[in-house]
C-alpha positions as CSV (number, residue, x, y, z in Angstrom):
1,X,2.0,-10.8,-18.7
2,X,0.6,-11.6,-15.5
3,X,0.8,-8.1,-14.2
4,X,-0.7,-6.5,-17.4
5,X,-3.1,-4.0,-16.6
6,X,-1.1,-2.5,-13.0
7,X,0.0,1.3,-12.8
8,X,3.0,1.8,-10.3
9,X,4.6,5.4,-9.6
10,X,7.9,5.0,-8.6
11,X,9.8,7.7,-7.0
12,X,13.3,8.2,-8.0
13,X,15.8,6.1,-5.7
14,X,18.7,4.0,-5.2
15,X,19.1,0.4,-6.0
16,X,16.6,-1.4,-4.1
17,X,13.7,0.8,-5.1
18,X,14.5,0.8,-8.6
19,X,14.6,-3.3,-8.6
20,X,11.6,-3.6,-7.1
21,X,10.3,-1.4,-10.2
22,X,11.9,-3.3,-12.3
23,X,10.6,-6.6,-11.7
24,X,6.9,-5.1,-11.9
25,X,7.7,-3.6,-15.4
26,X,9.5,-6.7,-16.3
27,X,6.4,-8.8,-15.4
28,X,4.1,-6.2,-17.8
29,X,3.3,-3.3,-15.1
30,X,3.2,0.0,-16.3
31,X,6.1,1.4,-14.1
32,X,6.2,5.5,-14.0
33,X,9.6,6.7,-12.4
34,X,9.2,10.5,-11.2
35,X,12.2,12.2,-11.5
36,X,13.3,15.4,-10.0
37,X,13.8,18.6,-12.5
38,X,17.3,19.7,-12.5
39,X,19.0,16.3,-13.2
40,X,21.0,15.9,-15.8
41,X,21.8,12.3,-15.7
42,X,19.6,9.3,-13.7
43,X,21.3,6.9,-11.8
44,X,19.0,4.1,-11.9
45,X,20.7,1.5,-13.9
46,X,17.6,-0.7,-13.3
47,X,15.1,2.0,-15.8
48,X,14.0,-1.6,-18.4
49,X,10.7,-1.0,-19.4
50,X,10.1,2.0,-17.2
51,X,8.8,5.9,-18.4
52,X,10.4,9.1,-16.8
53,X,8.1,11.9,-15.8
54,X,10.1,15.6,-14.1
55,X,8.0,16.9,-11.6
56,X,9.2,20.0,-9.5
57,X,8.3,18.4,-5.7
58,X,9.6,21.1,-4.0
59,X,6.2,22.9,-5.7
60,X,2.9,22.6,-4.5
61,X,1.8,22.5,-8.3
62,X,4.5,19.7,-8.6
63,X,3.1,17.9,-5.7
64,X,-0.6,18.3,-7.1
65,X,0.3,16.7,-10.3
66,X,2.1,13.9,-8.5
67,X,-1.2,13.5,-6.1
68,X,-3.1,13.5,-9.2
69,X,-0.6,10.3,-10.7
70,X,-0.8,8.3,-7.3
71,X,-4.7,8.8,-7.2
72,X,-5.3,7.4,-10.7
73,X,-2.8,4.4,-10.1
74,X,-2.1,0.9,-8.5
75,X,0.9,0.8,-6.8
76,X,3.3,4.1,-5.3
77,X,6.6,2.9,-4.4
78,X,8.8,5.3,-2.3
79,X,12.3,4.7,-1.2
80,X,12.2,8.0,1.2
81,X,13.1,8.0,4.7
82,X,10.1,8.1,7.0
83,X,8.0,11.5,7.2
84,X,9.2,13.2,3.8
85,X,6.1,12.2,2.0
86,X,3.8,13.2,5.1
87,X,5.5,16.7,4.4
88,X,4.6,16.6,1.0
89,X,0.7,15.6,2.2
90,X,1.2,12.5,0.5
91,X,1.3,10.4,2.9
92,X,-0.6,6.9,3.4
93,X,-3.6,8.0,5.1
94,X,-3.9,11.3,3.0
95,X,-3.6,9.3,-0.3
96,X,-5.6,5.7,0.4
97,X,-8.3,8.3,1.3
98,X,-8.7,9.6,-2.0
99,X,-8.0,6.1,-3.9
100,X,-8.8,3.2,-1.2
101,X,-7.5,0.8,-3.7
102,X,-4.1,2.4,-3.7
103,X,-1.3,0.1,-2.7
104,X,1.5,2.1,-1.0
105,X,5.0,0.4,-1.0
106,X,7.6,1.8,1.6
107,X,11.2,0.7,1.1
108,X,13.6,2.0,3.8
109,X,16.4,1.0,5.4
110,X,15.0,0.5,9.2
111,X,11.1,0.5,8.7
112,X,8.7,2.9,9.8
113,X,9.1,2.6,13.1
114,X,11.9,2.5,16.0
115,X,14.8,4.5,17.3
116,X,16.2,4.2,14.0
117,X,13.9,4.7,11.4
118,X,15.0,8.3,10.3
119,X,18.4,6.8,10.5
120,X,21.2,6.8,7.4
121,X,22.1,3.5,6.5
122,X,23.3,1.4,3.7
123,X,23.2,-2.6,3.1
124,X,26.0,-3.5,5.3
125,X,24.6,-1.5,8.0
126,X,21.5,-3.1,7.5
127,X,23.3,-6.4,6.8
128,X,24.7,-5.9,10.5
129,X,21.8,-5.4,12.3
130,X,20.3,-8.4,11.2
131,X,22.7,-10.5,12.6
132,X,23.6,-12.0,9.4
133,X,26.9,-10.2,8.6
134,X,27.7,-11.9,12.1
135,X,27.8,-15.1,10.2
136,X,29.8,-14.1,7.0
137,X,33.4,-14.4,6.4
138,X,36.4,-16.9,6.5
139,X,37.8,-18.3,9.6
140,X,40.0,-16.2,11.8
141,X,38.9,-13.0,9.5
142,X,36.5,-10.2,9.9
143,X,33.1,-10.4,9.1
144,X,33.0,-9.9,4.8
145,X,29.9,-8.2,3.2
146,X,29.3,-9.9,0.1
147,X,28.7,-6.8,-2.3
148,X,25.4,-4.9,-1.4
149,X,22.8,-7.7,-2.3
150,X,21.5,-9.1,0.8
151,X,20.1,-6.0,2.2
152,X,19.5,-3.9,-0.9
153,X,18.4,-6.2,-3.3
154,X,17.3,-9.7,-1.2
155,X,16.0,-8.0,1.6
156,X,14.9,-4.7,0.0
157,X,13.8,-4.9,-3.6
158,X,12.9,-8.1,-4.0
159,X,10.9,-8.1,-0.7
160,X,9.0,-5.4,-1.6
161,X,7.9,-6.7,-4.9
162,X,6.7,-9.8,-3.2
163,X,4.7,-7.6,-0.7
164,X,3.4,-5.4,-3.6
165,X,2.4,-8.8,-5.6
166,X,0.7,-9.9,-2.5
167,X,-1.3,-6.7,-1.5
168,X,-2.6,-6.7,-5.0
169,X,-3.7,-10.4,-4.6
170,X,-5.5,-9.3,-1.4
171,X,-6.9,-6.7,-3.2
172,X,-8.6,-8.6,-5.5
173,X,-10.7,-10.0,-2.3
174,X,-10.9,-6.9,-0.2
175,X,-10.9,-4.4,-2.7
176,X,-9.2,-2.0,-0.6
177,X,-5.7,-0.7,-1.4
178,X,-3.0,-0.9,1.8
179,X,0.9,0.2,3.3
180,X,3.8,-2.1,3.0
181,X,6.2,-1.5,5.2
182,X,9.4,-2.9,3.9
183,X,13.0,-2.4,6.2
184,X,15.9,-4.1,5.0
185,X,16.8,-5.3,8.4
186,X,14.0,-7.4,8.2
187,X,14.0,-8.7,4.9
188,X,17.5,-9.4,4.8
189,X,17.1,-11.3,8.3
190,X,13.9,-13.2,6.8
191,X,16.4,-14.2,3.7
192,X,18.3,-16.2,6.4
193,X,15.3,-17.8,7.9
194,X,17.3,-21.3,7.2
195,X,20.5,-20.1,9.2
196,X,18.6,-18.5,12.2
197,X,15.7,-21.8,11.9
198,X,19.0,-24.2,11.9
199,X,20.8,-23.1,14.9
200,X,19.1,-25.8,16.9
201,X,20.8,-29.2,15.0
202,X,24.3,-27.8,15.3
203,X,25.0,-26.7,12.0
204,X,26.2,-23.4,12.9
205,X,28.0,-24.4,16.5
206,X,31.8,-23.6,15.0
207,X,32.9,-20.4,14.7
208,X,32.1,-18.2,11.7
209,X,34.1,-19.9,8.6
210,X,34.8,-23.3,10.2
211,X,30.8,-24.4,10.0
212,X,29.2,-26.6,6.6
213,X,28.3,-23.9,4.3
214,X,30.4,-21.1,5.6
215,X,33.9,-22.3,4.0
216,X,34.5,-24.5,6.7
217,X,34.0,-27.5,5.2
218,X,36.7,-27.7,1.8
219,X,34.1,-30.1,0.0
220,X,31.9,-26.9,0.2
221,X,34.1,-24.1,-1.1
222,X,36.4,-22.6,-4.3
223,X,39.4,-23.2,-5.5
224,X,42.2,-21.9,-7.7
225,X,43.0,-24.0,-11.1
226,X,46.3,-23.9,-13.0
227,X,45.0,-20.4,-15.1
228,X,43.8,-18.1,-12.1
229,X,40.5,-19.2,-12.8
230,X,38.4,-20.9,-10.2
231,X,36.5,-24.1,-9.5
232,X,33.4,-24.4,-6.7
233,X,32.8,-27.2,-5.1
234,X,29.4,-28.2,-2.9
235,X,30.2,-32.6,-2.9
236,X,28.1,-32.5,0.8
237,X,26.3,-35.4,0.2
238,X,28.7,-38.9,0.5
239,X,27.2,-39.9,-3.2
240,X,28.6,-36.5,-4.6
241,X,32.1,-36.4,-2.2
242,X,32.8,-40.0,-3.7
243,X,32.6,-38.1,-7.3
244,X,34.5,-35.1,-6.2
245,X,37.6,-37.6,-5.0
246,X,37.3,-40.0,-8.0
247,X,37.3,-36.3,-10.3
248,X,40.6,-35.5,-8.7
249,X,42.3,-38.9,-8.7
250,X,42.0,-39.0,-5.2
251,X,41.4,-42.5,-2.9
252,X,38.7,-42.3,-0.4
253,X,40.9,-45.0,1.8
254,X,43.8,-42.6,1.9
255,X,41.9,-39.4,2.8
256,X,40.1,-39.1,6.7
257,X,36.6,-39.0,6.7
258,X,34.8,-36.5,5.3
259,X,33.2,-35.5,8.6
260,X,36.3,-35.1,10.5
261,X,36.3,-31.8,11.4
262,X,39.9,-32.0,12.9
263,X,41.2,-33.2,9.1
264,X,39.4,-30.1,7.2
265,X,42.7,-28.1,6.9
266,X,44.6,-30.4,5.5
267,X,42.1,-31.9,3.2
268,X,41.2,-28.6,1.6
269,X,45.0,-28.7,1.2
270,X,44.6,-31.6,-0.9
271,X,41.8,-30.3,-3.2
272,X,43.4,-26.8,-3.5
273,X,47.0,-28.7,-5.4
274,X,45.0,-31.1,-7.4
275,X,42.6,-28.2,-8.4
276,X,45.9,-26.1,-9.3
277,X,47.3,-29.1,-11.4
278,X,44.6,-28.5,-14.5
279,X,42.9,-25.0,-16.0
280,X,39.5,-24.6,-15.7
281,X,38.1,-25.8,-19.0
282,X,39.8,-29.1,-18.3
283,X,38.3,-29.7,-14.7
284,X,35.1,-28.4,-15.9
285,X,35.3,-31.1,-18.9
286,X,36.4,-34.1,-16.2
287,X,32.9,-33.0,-14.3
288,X,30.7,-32.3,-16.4
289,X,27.9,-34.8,-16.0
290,X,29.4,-36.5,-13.3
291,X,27.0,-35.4,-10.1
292,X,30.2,-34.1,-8.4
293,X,28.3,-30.9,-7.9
294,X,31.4,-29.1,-9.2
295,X,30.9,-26.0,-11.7
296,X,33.2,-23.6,-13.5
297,X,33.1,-20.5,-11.2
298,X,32.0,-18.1,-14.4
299,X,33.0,-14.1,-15.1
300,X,30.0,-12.0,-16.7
301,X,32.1,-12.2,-19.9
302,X,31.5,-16.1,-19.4
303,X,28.4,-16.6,-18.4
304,X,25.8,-16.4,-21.5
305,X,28.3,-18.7,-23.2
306,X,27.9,-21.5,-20.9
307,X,25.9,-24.1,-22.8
308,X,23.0,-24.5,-20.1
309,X,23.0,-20.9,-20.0
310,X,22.4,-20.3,-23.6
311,X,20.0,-23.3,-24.1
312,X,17.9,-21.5,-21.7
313,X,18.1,-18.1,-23.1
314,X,19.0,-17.0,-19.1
315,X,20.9,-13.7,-20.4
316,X,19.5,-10.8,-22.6
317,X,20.8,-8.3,-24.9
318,X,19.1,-4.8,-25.0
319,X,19.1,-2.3,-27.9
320,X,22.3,-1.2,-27.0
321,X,24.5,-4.5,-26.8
322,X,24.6,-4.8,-23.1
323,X,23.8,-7.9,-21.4
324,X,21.4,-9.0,-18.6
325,X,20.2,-11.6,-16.6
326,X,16.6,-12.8,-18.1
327,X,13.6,-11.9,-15.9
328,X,12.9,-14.6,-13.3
329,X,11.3,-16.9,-12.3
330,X,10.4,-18.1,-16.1
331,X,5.8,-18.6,-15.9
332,X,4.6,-21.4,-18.4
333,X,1.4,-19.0,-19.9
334,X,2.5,-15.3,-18.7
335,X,6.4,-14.6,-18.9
336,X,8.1,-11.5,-18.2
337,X,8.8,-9.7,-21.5
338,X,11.4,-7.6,-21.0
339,X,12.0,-4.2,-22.4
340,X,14.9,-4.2,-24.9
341,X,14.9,-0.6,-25.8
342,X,17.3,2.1,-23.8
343,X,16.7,3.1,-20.6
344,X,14.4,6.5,-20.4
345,X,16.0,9.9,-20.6
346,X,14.5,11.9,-17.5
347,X,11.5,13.4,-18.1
348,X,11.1,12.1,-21.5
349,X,7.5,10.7,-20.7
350,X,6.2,14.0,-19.3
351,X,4.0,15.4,-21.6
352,X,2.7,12.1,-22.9
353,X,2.5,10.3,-19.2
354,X,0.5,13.8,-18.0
355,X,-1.9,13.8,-21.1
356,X,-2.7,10.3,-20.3
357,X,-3.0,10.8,-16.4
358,X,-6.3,13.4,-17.9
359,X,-3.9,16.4,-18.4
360,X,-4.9,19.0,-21.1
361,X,-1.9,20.0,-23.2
362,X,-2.6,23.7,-22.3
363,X,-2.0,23.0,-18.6
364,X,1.2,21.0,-19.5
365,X,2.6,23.7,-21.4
366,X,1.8,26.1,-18.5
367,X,3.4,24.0,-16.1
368,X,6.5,23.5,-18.6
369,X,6.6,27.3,-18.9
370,X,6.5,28.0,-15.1
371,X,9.2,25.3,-14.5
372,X,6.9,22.6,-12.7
373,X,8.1,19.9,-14.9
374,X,10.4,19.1,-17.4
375,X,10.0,17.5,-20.5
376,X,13.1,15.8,-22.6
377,X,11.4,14.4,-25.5
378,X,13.8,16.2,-27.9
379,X,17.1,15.0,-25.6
380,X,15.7,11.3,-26.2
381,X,15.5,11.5,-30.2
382,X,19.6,12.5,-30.1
């Protein structure tokens, strides 16, 4: 796998932390999540692939042994708000002094810097001071957050992955290790590089839900079909439109044009009592193959069913039955291979991710014995 060979410590977090790990083990990293002692259950949901070591951070024995991780590996990634992991003396400059090579991933909410960097925050607050949220929502409603992937996961995780990728290519030239600084204002606002690098040839003059790709236009939006399932529709292009009407029955000589701005309302009146007039099997049957740009709006229940879907083999199925989008994007000589085994108890990697990490079983046990870290081996095996 083309990341084969990395080692990442990853400190327990939220969501985007965890999906930036993720994708690294998913693309062959060896991804360490350090837990804290004490917890009886972890809440990353994103754990494929991953190994759980306890350490006891509030320590300095625990700190040592997680000094000792960072300075024997590739890649830390911290989720912690700025100045925790000075206090700890694991900082950037403490730790890239005793491994140069080290690549040191910060994911925060606000950056490292500004009035706001030791600031709470989650993504709609970060969504918000991007500016984007601004832009989000229907016409004549409130701005609309949609879920918490934007920030989080857009702007957070998957930013941060690309950094890490890209400090490791750099690496490979400089040979020195060096600090990503990843906010989730910023990477969500980079995400809508298009909307902010558009604002000049008028496609965002209207107000917010009455532009092209907001829900303004109705040849660019969803719709209801006779059994409360739903339809979407993206017919921008005049080729496509002409397929959208001649899907629905519709005349294009007894409909305003397209463009008419003034006719929108009514026309999406149009489209939403056709689209109610059939269920959503049967519209997705009348455009299937048809370059209408019209697709079956699918549930999770739906989706590894859909027959492009399962040609591809775009959703997984872990050890346990539970389904998963398939690592992407899909390389022709080194794909991800993800983990299908459970997620990782915490601290079920201890002993043998310490022993490995140049540990001697003795010191372990001591450790274990004086509460420094856990080990759930045996909680695993049940």
């Amino acid at each position: 796998m083309a990341l084969a060979g990395v080692r990442v410590i990853e400190l327990a977090g939220l969501a985007p932390a965890p999906f930036c790990g993720m994708i690294l083990s998913d693309f062959g990293a060896k991804v360490i999540r350090v837990d804290r002692t004490r917890v009886a259950i972890a809440m990353d949901t994103q754990a494929r692939g991953k190994r759980s070591v306890s350490l006891n951070l509030k320590t300095p024995e625990g700190v040592a042994v997680l000094r000792k991780l960072c300075v024997q590996s590739d890649v830390i990634l911290e989720p912690y708000r700025k100045g925790v992991m000075e206090k700890l003396g694991l900082g950037p400059d403490e730790l890239l002094k005793e491994n140069p090579r080290l690549v040191y991933a910060r994911l925060t909410g606000y950056g490292q810097s500004g009035p706001y960097a030791n600031a709470a925050g989650h993504d709609i607050n970060y969504l918000a001071l991007s500016g984007l949220l601004s832009m989000l929502g229907r016409s004549g409603e409130k701005p609309y957050a949609p879920l918490n992937l934007v920030a989080d996961f857009a702007g957070g995780g998957l930013t941060c992955a690309l950094g890490v990728v890209l400090a490791l290519l750099e690496r490979t030239r400089s040979g020195k290790g060096q600090v990503i600084d990843t906010s989730m204002v910023e990477g969500a606002a980079y995400v809508g590089s298009f909307i902010w690098k558009s604002r000049g040839i008028g496609m965002w003059n209207r107000s917010r839900g009455e532009n092209l790709l907001d829900s303004g236009a109705p040849f660019y939006d969803t719709y209801q079909t006779s059994d409360g399932k739903h339809m979407a529709v993206g017919a921008l292009e005049p080729q496509f439109y002409s397929r959208l009407l001649k899907g629905l029955g519709l005349n294009i000589a007894d409909l305003p044009p397209q463009m008419s701005f003034s006719d929108w309302p009514a026309l999406r009146q149009t489209f939403t009592k056709c689209f109610a007039t059939k269920t959503q099997e049967e519209w997705s049957s009348i455009f299937e193959g048809t370059d209408a740009c019209v697709t079956p709006v699918l549930s999770f229940d739906q989706v590894s069913s859909h027959s492009h879907n399962q040609e591809r083999g775009s959703f997984i199925q872990d050890a346990q039955g539970e389904e998963s989008p398939r690592p992407a994007p899909v390389l022709s000589r080194s794909p991800a291979q993800p983990c299908l085994d459970r997620d990782p108890v915490i601290g079920e990697h201890t002993r043998p991710v310490l022993e490995e990490y140049g540990f001697k079983p003795e010191e372990i046990d001591k450790m274990l014995a004086a509460g420094v870290v856990e080990s759930n081996m045996s909680k695993a095996k049940l």
